[in-house]
Each structure stands twice: as structure tokens, then as C-alpha cells.
Backbone bond lengths (Angstrom), bond angles and torsions (degrees), N, CA, C in turn:
res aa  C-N    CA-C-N  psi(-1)  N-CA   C-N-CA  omega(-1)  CA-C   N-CA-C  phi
1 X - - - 1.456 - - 1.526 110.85 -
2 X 1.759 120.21 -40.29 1.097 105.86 176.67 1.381 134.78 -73.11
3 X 1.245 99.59 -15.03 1.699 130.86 -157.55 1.936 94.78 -77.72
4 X 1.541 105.42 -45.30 1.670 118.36 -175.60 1.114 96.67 -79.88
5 X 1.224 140.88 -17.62 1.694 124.52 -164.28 1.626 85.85 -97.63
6 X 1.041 140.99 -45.44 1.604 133.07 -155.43 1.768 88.54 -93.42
7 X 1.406 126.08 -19.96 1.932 99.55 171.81 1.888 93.63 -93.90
8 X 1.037 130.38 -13.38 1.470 120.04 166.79 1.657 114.15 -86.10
9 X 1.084 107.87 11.84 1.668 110.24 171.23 1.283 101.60 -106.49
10 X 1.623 113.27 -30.88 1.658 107.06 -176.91 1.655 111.57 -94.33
11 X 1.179 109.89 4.27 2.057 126.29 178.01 1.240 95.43 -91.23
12 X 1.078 129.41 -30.03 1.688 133.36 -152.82 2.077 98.81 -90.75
13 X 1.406 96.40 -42.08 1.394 87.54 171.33 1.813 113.00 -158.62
14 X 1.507 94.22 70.55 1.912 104.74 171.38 1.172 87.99 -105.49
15 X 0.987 106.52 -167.10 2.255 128.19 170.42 1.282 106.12 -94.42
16 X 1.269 108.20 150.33 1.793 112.45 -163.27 1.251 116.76 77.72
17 X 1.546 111.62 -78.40 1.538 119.74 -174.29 1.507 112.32 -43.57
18 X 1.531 115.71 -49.32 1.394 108.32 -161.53 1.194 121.72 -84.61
19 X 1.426 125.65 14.97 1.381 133.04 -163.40 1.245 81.67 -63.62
20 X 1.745 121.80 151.57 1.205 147.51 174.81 1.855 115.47 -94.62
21 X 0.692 113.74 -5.24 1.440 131.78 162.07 1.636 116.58 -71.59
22 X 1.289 100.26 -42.45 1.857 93.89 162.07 1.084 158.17 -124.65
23 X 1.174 107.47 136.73 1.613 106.12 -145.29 1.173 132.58 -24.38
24 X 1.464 117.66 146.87 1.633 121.05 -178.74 1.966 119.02 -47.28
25 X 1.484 80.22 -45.29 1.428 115.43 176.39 1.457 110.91 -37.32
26 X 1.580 104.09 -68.67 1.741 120.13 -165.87 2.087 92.01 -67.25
27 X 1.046 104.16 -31.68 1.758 101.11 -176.28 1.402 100.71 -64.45
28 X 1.315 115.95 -28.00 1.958 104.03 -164.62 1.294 107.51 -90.09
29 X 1.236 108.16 -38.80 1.472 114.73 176.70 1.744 100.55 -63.08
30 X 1.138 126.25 -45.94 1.769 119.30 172.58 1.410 123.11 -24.96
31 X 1.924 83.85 -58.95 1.115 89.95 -145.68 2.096 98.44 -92.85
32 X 1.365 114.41 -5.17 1.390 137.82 178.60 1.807 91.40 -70.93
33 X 1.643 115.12 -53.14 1.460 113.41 -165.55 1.774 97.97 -77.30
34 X 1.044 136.00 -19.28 1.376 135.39 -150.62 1.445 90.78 -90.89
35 X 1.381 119.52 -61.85 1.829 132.40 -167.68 1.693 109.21 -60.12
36 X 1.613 98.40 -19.74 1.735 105.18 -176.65 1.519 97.25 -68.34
37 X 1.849 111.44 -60.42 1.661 118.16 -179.23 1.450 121.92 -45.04
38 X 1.584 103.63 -33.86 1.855 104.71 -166.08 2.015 90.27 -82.42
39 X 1.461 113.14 -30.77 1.265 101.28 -162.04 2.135 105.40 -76.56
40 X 0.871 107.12 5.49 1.613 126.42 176.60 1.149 121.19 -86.94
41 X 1.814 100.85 -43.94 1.285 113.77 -174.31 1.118 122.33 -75.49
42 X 1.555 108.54 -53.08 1.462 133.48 -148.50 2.038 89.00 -82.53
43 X 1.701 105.52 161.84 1.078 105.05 -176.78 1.720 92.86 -79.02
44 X 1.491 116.53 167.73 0.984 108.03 -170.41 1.765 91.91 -119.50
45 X 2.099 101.10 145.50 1.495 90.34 177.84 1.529 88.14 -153.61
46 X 1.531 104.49 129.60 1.692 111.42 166.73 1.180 132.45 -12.87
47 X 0.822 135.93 132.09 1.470 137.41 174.16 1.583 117.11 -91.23
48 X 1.290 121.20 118.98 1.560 123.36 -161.84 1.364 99.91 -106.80
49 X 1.421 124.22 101.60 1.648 132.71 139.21 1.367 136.67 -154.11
50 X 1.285 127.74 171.72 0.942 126.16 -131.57 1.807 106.11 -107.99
51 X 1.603 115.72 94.75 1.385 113.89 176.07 1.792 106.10 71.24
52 X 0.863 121.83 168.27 1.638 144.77 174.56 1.809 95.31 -35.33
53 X 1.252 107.77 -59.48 1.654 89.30 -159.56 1.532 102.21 -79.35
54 X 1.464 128.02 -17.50 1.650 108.96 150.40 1.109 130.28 -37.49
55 X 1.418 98.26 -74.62 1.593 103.18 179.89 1.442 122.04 -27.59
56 X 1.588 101.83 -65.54 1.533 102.59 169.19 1.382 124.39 -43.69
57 X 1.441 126.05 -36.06 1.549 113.69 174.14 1.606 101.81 -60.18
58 X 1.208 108.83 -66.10 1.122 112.01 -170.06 1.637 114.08 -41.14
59 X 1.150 121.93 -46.23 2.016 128.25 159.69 1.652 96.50 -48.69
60 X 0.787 114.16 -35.12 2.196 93.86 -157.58 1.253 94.91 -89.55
61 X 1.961 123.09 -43.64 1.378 106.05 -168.79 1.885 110.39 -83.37
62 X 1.322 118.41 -14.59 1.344 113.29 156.98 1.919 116.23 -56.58
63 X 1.307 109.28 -37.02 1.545 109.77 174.56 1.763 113.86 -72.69
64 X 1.419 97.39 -30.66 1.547 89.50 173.71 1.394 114.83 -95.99
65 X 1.310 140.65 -10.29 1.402 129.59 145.91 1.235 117.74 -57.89
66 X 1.584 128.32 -26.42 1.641 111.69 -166.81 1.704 94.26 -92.67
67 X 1.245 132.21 -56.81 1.856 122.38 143.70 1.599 105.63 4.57
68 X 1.544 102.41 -84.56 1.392 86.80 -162.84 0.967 131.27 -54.58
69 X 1.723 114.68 -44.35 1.902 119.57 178.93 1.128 108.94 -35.12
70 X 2.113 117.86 -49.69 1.287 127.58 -152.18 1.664 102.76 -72.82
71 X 1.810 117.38 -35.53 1.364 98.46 -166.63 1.540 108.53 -82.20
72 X 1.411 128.88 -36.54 1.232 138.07 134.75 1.501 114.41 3.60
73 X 1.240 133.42 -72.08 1.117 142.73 -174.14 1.837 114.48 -69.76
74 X 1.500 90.39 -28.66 1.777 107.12 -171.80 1.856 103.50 -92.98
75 X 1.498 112.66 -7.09 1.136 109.98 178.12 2.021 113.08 -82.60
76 X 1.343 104.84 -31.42 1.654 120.38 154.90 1.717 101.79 -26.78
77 X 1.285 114.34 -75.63 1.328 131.80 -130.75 1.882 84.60 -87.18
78 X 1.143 137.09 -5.92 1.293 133.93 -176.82 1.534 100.99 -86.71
79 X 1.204 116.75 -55.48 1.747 118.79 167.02 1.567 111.20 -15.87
80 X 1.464 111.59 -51.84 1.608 110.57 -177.41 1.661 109.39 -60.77
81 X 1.480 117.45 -14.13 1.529 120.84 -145.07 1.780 85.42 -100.99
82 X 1.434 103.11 -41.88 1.295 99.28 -153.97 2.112 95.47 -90.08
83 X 1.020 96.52 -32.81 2.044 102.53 163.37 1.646 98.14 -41.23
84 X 1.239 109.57 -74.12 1.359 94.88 -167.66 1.636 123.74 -62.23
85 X 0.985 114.46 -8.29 1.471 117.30 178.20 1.494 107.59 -67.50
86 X 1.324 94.14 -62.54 1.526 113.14 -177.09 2.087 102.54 -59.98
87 X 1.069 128.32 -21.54 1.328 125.58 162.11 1.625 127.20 -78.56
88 X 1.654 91.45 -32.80 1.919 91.18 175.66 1.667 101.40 -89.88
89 X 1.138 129.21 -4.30 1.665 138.34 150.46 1.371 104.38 -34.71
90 X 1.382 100.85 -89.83 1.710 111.24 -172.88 1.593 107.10 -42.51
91 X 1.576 121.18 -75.04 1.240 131.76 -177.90 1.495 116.06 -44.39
92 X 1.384 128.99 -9.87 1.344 119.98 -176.17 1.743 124.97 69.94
93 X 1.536 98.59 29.48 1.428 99.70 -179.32 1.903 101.80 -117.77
94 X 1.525 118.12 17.62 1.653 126.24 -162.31 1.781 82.66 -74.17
95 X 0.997 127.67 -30.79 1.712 111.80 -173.24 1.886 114.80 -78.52
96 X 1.544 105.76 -13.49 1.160 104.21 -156.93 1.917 91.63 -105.31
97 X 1.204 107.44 109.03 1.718 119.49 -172.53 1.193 116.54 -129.65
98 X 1.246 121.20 148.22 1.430 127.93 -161.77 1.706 101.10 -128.37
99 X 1.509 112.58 148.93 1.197 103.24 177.08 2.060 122.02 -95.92
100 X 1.410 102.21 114.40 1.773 97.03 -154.82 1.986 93.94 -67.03
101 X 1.096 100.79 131.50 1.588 101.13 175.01 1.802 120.21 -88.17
102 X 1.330 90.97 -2.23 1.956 116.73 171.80 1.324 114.79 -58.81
103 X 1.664 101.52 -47.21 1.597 105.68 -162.17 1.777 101.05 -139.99
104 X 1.353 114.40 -2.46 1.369 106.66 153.29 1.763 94.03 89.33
105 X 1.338 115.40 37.04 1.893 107.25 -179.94 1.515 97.15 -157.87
106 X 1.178 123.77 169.92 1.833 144.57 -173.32 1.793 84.65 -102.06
107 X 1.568 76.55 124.43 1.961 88.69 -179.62 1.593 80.92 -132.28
108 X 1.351 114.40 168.92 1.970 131.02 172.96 1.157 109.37 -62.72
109 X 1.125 127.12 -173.35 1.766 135.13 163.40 1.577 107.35 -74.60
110 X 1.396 122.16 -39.13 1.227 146.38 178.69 1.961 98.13 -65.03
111 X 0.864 102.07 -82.42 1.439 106.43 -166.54 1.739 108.59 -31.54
112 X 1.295 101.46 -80.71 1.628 114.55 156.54 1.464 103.22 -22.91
113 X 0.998 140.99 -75.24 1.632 124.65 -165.26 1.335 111.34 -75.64
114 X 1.234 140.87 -19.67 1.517 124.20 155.43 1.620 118.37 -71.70
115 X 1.081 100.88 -21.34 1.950 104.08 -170.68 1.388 87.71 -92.23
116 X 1.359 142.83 -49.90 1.568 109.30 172.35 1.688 126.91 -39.29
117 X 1.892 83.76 -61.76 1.627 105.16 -146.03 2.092 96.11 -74.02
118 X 1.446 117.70 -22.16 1.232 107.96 151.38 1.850 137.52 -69.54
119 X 1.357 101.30 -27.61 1.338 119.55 160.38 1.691 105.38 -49.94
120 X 1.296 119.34 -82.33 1.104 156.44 179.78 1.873 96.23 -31.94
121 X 1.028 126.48 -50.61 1.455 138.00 -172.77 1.650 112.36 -68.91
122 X 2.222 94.23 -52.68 1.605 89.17 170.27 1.604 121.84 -74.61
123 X 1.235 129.98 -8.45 1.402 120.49 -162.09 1.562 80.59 -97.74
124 X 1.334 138.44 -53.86 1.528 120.20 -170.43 1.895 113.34 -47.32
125 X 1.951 98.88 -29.11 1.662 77.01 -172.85 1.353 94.48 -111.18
126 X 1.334 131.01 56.44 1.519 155.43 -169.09 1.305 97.01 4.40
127 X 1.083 131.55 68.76 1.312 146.45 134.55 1.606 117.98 -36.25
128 X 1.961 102.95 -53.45 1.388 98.35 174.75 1.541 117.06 -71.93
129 X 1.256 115.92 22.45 1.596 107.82 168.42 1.654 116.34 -106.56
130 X 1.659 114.16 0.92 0.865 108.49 149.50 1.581 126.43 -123.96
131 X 0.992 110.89 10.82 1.853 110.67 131.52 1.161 126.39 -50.01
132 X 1.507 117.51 -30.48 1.684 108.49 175.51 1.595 113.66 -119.33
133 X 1.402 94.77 21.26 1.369 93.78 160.50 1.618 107.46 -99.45
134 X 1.475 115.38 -34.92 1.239 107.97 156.58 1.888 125.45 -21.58
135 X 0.795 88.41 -64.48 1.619 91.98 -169.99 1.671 111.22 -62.67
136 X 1.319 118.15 -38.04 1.379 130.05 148.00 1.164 97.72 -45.18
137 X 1.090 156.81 -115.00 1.764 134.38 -141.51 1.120 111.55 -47.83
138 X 1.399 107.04 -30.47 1.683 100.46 177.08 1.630 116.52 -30.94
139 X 1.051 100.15 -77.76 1.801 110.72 147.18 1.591 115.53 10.87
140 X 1.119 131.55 -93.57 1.499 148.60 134.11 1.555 121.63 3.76
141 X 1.027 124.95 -57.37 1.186 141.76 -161.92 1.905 106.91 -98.32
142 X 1.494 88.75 -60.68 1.775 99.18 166.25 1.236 111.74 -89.01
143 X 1.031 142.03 136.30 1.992 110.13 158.07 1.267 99.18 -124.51
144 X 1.282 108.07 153.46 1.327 135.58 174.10 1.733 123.01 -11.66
145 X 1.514 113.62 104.37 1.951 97.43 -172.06 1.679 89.62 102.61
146 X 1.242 135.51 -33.02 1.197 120.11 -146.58 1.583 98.09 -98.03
147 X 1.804 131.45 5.78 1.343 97.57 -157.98 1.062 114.57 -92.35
148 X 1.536 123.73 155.74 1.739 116.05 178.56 1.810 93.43 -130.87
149 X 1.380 111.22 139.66 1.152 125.09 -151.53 2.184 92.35 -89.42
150 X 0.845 119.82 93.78 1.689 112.39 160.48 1.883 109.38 -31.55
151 X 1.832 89.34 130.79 1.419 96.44 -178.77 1.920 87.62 -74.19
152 X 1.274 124.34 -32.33 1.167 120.37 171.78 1.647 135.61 -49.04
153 X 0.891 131.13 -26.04 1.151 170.60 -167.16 1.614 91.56 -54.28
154 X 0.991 136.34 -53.28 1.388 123.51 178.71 1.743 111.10 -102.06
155 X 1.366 106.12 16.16 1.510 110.63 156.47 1.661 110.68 -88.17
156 X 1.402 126.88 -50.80 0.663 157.49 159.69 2.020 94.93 -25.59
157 X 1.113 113.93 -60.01 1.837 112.67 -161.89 1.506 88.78 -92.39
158 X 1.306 147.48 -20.82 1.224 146.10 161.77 1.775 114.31 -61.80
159 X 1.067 101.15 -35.95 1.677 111.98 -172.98 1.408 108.84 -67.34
160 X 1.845 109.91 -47.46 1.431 123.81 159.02 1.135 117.63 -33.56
161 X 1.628 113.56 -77.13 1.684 120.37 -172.21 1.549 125.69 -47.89
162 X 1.895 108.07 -20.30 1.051 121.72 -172.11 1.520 101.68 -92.08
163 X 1.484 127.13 -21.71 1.678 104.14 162.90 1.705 99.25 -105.67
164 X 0.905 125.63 20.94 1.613 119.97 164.47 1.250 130.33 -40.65
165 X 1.543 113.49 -52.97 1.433 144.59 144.38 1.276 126.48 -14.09
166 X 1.773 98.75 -58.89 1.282 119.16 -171.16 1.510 118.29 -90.26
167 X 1.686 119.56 -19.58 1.011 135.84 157.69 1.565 121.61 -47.80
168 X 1.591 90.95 -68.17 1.270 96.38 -157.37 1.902 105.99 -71.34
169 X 1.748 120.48 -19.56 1.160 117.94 -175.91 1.829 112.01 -74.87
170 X 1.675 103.65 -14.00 1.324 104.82 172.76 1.377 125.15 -79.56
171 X 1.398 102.55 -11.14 1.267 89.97 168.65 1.902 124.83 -115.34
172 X 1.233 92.59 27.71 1.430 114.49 -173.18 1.146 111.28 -141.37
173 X 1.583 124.28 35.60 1.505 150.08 173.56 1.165 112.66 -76.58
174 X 1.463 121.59 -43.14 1.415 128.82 -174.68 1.545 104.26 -55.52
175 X 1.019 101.67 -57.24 1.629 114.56 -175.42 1.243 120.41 -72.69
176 X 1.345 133.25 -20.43 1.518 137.51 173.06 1.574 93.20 -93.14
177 X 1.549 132.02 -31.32 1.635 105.00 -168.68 1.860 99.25 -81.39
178 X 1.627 126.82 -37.61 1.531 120.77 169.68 1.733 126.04 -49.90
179 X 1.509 90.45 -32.05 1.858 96.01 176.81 1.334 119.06 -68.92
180 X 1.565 102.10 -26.17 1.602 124.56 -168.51 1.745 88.45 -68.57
181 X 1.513 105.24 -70.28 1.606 123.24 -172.36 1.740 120.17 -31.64
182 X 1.470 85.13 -43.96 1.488 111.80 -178.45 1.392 118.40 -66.77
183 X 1.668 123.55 -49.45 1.430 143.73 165.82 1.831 108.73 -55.16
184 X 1.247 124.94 -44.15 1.089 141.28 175.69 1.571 109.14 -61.87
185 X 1.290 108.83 -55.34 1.554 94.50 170.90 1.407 124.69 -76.73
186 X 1.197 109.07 -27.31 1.550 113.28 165.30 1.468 118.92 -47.58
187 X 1.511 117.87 -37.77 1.429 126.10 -166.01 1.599 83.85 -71.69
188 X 1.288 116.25 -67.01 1.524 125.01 -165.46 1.555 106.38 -28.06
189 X 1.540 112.39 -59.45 1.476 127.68 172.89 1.429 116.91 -66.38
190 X 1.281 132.60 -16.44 1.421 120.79 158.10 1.521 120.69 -64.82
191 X 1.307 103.37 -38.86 1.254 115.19 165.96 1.617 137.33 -68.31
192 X 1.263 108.60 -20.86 1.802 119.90 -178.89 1.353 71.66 -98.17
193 X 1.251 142.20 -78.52 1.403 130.26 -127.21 1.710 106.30 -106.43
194 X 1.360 147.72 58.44 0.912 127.48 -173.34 1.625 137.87 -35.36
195 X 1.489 81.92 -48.96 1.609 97.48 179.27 1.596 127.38 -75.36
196 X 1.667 91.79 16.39 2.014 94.47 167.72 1.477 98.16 -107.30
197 X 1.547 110.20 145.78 1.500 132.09 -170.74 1.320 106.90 -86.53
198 X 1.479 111.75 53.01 1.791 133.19 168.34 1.640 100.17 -20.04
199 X 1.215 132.84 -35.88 1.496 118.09 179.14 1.367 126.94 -72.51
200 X 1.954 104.82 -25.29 1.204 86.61 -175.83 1.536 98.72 -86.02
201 X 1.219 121.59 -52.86 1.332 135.56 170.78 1.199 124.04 5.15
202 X 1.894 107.58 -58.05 1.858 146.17 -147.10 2.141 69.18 -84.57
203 X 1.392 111.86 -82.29 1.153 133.69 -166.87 1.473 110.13 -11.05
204 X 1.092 112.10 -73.33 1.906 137.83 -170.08 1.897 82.86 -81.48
205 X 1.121 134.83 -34.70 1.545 116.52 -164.27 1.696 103.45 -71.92
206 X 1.703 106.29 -45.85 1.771 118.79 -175.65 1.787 102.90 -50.63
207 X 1.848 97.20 -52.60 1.303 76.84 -163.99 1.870 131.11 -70.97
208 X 1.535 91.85 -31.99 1.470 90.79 168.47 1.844 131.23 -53.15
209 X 1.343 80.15 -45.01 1.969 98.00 165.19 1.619 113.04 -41.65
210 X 1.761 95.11 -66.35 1.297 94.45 175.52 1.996 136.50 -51.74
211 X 1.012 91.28 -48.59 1.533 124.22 170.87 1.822 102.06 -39.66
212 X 1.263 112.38 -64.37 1.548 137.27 167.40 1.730 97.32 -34.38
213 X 1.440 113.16 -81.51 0.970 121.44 -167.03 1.678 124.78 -46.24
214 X 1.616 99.95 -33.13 1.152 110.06 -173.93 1.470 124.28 -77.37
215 X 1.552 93.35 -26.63 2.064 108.31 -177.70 1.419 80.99 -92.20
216 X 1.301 170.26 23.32 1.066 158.84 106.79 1.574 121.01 -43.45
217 X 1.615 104.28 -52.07 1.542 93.65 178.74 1.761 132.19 -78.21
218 X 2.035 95.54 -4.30 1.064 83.60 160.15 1.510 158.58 -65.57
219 X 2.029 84.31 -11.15 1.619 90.33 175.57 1.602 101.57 -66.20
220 X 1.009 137.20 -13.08 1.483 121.03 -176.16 1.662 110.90 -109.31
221 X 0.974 103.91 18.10 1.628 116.25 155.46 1.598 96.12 -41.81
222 X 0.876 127.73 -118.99 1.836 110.90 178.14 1.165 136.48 30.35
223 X 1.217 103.30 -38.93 1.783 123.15 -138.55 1.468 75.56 -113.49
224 X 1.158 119.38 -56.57 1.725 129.64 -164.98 1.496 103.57 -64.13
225 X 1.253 111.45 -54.58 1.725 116.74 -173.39 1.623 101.68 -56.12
226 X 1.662 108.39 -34.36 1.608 93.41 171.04 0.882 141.76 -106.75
227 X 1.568 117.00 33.88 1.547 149.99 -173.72 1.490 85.28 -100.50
228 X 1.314 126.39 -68.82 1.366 141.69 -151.25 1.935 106.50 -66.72
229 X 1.422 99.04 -43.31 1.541 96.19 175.13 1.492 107.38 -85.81
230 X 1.179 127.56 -38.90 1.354 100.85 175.08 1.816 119.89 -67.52
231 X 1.467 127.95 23.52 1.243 134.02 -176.58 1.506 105.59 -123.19
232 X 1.697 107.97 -18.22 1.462 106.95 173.41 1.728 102.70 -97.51
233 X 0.810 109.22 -19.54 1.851 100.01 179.05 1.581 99.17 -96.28
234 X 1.660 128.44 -10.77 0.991 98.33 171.90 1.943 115.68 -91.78
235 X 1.734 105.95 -25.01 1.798 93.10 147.40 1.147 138.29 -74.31
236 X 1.515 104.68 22.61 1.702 104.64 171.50 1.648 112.63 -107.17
237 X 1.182 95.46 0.85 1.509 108.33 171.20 1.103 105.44 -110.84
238 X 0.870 142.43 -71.23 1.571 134.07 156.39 1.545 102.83 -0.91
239 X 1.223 122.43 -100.32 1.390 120.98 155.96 1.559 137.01 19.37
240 X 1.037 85.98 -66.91 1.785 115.60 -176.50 1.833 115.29 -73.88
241 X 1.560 92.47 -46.96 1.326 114.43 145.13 1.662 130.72 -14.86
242 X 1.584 87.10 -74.94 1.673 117.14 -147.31 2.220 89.06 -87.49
243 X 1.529 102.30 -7.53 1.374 103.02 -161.06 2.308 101.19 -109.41
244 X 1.155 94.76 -10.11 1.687 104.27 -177.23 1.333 103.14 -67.14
């Protein structure tokens, strides 16, 4: 029981798992078939507490360690959300938003097409099978009854948010240093040429530029999907960490 409540805390909100599109159902059974394998695997050792309202600690803080690994791990996968923002910014597409039915919020045209088509990249080279093997060692490292919450632990998710910024603009460089290039010559040409209407010009020039830039970086879609997982397994250690 404890073993399913802490991999259904980390199904409820890792990457992949939590898409809201599938069923509650197919998650319990996951995470019901997953806790059967670790409870086979793992050495097995009593669980020490005291009457009914032990147990229950022991149930809630197993549910809030497998939570945390999972949002931890799901904070990676936001970088793609917030890249594209900061890309349909420059390009002039920040008004034009779609509502994502994945996660239940208005993401860009941009955002949405890296958070699929990177989604989409790790599950073909099953990447998400070791995201949830992650949580399986968890096991190992923590075991069951054992978690103690780091007073650190929200230094740790602050430290994140503070290169978030810096993440997500690195990988959306291509496109902020051409817009830059692009704005720069425009200034040049407002100036030789007064009498051209640089707005509409700038307007239709960003977006095609941009557009360019972007079916360009898909050849490094690759490159990106493995920027992004090595940032979710490295807050899943972190995590694991913050939970010993």
C-alpha cells in the first residue's frame, strides 16, 4: 500500500504520466502494476508505526515524496513552455494562444510545438521508461517509512526557478540572436530611408525570419530532448536528495 501510494504520487504529476487526457483508470492500474514489481524486487523490511494514525503518516508522507520527485521532474519539461513564450515574444505571435488540453492552460503556437514534438521524441526513444525507473530506485535510496523531508528542500526548488530563465533562453538563442540581427538592420534602414514604413516591413520581415529559424532548430530537436532529460533526472536526484 505504501509502495503504490508514493509511485501514484509520482504518476499523478511526472512528465508523460500526468497528461490529463488519460484516464484516471489507466494511471491506477500503472501505478497498482508498478508497486506490485518494486514490492518483489526491493528487499522487503517492516514498516514501524504506531496504531492507525502512524500508518497514516507514514501513507501521506510516502504520497508527498512521490508528488515531489514527480513535480521536480515536471519542472524540466516547463523550460520548453516558457522558451517558446519568450520566442513567440520576439516573432510577434505572444497574442496568438491556444488552449493545451494536456495540462489544462493557454500556451503560444511555439510553446505547444516544442512540448509535444519534444514529448513525442522522448517516448519514441523511451526515455519515459527511465523516468519511472527513477522513482523505482527511489525505493533503494529512500525506503519505505524512511522519508524525512529536507529543511532544504525549498532552497533547492528556488535555486531551479533562478536558472529557469537562463535555461530556457539557451535554448531559444537561435531565435532571439536573428530577431536581434533583423531589428538592427531595420534601425539602420529607418535611418537611410525614412520614408519606408519600417513597421510594416520589420512586421512580415521578424516573422518570416523567425519562422526560418525555427524549422531550422528542429534539426536539433535531439539535441533539445537531451538537454531537457538530462535536467529532469538531474531534479530527480535532487529530489531524492532533499527526501533521505
Amino acid at each position: 500500500m505504501a509502495i503504490a501510494v508514493r509511485v501514484a504520487g509520482f504518476v499523478m504529476t511526472a512528465p508523460f504520466f500526468s497528461i490529463r487526457s488519460v484516464p484516471q483508470r489507466v494511471k491506477v492500474l500503472l501505478s497498482i502494476a508498478v508497486a506490485i514489481i518494486i514490492y518483489c524486487v526491493i528487499p522487503y523490511q517492516p514498516l514501524q508505526y504506531n496504531g492507525v494514525i502512524g500508518y497514516a503518516g507514514v501513507v501521506i508522507s510516502e504520497a508527498i515524496a512521490g508528488m515531489i520527485l514527480g513535480l521536480f521532474a515536471n519542472l524540466a519539461m516547463y523550460i520548453l513552455s516558457f522558451a517558446g513564450q519568450i520566442a513567440d515574444m520576439e516573432i510577434g505571435f505572444s497574442m496568438v494562444t491556444q488552449f493545451d488540453t494536456s495540462n489544462r492552460m493557454q500556451v503560444t503556437v511555439t510553446s505547444n510545438i516544442l512540448m509535444y514534438a519534444v514529448t513525442l521524441m522522448m517516448i519514441v526513444t523511451n526515455l519515459h521508461l527511465y523516468v519511472l525507473r527513477a522513482v523505482v530506485d527511489s525505493f533503494l535510496l529512500v525506503p519505505v517509512g524512511a522519508v524525512r523531508l529536507s529543511p532544504l528542500l525549498y532552497e533547492s526548488y528556488l535555486g531551479f526557478l533562478l536558472d529557469y530563465m537562463i535555461l530556457a533562453f539557451r535554448i531559444i538563442l537561435p531565435v532571439f540572436a536573428a530577431l536581434l540581427i533583423v531589428n538592427a538592420v531595420l534601425a539602420v534602414l529607418a535611418k537611410a530611408a525614412p520614408q519606408l514604413n519600417m513597421f510594416v516591413v520589420g512586421f512580415q520581415l521578424k516573422i518570416f525570419v523567425g519562422l526560418a529559424v525555427l524549422t531550422v532548430m528542429m534539426l536539433f530537436l535531439p539535441s533539445i530532448s537531451n538537454f531537457i532529460f538530462e535536467k529532469i533526472m538531474e531534479m530527480v536526484k535532487v529530489a531524492v536528495a532533499n527526501l533521505m
